[in-house]
C-alpha positions in Angstrom: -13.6 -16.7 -72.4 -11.6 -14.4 -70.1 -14.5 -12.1 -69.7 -16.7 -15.3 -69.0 -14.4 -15.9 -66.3 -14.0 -12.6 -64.8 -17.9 -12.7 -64.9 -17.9 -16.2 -63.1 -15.9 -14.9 -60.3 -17.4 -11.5 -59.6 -20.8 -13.2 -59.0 -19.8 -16.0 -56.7 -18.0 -14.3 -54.6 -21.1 -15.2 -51.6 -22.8 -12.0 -50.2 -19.6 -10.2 -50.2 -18.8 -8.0 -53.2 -14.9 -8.2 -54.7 -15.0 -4.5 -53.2 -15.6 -5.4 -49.7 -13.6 -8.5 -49.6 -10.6 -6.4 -50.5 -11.5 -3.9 -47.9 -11.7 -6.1 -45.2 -8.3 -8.0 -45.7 -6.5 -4.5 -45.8 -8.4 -3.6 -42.3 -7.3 -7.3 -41.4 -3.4 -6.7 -42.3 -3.6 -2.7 -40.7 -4.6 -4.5 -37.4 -3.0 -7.5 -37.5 0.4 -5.5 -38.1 -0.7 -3.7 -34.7 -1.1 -7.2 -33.4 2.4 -7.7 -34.8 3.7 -4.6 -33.1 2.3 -4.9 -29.7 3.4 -8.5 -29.2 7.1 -7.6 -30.3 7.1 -4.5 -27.7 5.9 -6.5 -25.0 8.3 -9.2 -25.6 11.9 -9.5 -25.0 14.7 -11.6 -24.5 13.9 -15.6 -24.6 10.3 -15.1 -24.4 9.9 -13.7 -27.7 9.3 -15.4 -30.1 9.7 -14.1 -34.0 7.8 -17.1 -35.5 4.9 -17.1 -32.8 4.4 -13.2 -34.2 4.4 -14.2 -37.6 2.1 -16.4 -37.0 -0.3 -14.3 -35.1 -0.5 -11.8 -38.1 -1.4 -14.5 -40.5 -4.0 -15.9 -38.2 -5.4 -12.6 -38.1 -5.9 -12.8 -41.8 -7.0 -16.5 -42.1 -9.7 -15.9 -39.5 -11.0 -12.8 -41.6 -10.9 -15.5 -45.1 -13.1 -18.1 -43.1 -15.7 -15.3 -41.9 -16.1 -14.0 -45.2 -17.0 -17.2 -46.2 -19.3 -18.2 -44.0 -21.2 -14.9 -43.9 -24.7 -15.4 -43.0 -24.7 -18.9 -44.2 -25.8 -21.2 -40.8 -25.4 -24.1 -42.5 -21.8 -23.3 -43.7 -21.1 -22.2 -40.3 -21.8 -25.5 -38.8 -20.0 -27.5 -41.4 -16.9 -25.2 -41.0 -17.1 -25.7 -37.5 -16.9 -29.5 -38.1 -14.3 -29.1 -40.5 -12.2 -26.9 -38.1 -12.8 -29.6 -35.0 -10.7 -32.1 -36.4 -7.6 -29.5 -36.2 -5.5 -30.6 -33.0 -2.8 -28.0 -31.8 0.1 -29.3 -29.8 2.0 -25.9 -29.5 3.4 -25.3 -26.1 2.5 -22.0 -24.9 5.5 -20.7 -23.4 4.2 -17.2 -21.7 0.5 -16.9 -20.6 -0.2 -13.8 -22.6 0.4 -16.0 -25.5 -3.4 -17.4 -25.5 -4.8 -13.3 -25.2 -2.8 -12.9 -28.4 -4.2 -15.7 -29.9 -7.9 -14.7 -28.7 -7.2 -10.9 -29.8 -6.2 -12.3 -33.6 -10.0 -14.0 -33.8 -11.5 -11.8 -32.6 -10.3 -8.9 -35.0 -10.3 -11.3 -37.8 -14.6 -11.7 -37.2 -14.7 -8.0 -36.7 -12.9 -7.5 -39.9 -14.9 -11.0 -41.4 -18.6 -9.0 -40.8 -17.0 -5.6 -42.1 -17.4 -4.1 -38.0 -13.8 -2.4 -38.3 -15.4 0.2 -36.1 -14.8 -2.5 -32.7 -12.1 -4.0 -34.3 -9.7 -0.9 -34.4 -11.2 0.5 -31.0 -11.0 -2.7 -29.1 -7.5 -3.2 -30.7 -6.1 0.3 -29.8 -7.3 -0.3 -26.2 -6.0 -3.7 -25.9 -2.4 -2.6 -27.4 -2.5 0.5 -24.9 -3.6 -2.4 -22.0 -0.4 -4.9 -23.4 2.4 -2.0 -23.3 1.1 -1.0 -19.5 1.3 -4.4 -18.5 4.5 -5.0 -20.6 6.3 -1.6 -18.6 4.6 -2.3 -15.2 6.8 -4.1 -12.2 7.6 -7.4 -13.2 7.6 -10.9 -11.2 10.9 -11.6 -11.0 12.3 -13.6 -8.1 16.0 -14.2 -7.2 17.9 -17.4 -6.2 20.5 -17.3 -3.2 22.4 -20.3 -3.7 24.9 -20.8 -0.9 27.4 -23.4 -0.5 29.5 -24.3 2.5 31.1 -26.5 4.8 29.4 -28.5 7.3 29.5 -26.3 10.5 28.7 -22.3 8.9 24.9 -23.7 8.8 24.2 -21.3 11.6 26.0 -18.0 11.1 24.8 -18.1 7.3 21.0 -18.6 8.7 22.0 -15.2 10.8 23.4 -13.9 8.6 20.2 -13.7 5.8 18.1 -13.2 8.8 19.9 -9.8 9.6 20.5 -9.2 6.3 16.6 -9.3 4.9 14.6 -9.1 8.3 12.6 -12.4 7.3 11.5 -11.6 4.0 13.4 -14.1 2.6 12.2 -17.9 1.9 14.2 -20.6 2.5 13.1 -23.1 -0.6 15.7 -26.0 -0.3 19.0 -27.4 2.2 21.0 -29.7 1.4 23.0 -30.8 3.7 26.1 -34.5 3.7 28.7 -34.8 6.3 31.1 -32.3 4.3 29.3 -29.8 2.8 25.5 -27.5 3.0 23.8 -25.8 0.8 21.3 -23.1 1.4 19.0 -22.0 -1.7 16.8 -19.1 -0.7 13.8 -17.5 -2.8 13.8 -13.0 -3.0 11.6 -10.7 -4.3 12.8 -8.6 -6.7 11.4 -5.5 -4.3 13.3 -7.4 -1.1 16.6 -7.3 -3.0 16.4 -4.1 -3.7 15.2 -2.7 -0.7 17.8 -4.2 2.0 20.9 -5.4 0.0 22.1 -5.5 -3.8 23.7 -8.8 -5.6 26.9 -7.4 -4.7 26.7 -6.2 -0.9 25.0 -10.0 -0.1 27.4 -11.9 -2.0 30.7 -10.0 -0.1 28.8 -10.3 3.4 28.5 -14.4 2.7 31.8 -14.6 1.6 33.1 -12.9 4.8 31.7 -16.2 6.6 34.2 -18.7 7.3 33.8 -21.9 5.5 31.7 -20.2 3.2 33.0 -21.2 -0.7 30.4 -20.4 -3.2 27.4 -17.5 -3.5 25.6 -17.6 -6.3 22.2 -15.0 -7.0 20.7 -16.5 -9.9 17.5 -14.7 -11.3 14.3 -16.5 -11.5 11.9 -15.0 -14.2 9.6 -16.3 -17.1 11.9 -16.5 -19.9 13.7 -19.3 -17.5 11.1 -21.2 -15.9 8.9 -21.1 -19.1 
């Protein structure tokens, strides 16, 4: 009976022997666990997310299960395309190198599904090299100079920024009632640097009379995702 069985399974396992079905989940986990790796190094703070990574590996893996089972079958193909449609995914995509994760997990589970590791590892050691350059390179950050003050320093704190970053600043909102005004401008990361620190523009504001409150509140991805 057991030997019945065994027989059963070894010869309806589709085009694919036990062999190469084995081989191709191992190449499916190796490069998923790059997957793994690359998304957690490129990651950090609020953006990352441990779940999302998870997830990515065993997609990876899932992807590679539904190849080898649709092999050269057309006909399975098209059903298991129908069968997939009906599948509707609702999951906000907090950072937009999200979906390129998602995209490089199918892809290297097909590669792994028709047993063409040679692509799979090359495209995924490329595309992990690409991630940790894009990951280390300069970053979009922006910066918030909120300023609040009595009606009446309006003018000297316009001056002041003026002289302070030479017009590279961006005035994005002013709120103004017949007590008080607020000021919020938008910096580069690069303009912050290069004329004034958080520091140096927060004691220069505060060296206004009528000035009460300076706040520099930092503008990136993990907070406006």
């Amino acid at each position: 009976m057991n030997q019945d069985f065994i027989y059963y399974i070894a010869n309806h396992a589709g085009s694919l022997s036990i062999e190469e079905i084995l081989i191709s989940f191992l190449m499916a986990v190796v490069l998923g666990f790059i997957i793994f790796l690359s998304y957690r190094f490129s990651h950090a703070g609020a953006v990352y997310s441990a779940k999302f990574n998870a997830s990515l590996w065993m997609l990876t893996a899932i992807t590679t299960m539904v190849m080898c089972v649709i092999g050269n079958n057309i006909a399975l193909s098209l059903g298991m395309v129908g069968a997939l449609s009906i599948v509707r995914f609702r999951t906000a995509i907090k950072d937009t190198r999200d979906t390129a994760y998602i995209f490089w997990c199918i892809a290297v589970g097909i590669c792994c599904g028709i047993s063409d590791f040679v692509i799979a590892a090359i495209g995924s050691v490329v595309i992990f090299l690409l991630m940790l350059f894009i990951s280390n390179s300069q970053n979009n950050s922006r910066y918030l100079l909120i300023i609040r003050a009595r009606f009446g320093a309006g003018e000297k704190i316009e001056q002041s920024i003026q002289n302070a970053y030479q017009g590279k600043e961006r005035l994005r909102a002013q709120n103004t009632t017949k007590e008080y005004v607020e000021y919020i401008y938008e910096l580069s990361q690069q303009t912050l640097r290069k004329y004034t620190d958080a520091a140096d523009i927060t004691d220069l504001l505060l060296s206004i009379d009528n000035v009460s409150e300076v706040n520099v509140v930092a503008q990136n991805d993990e907070i406006t995702a």
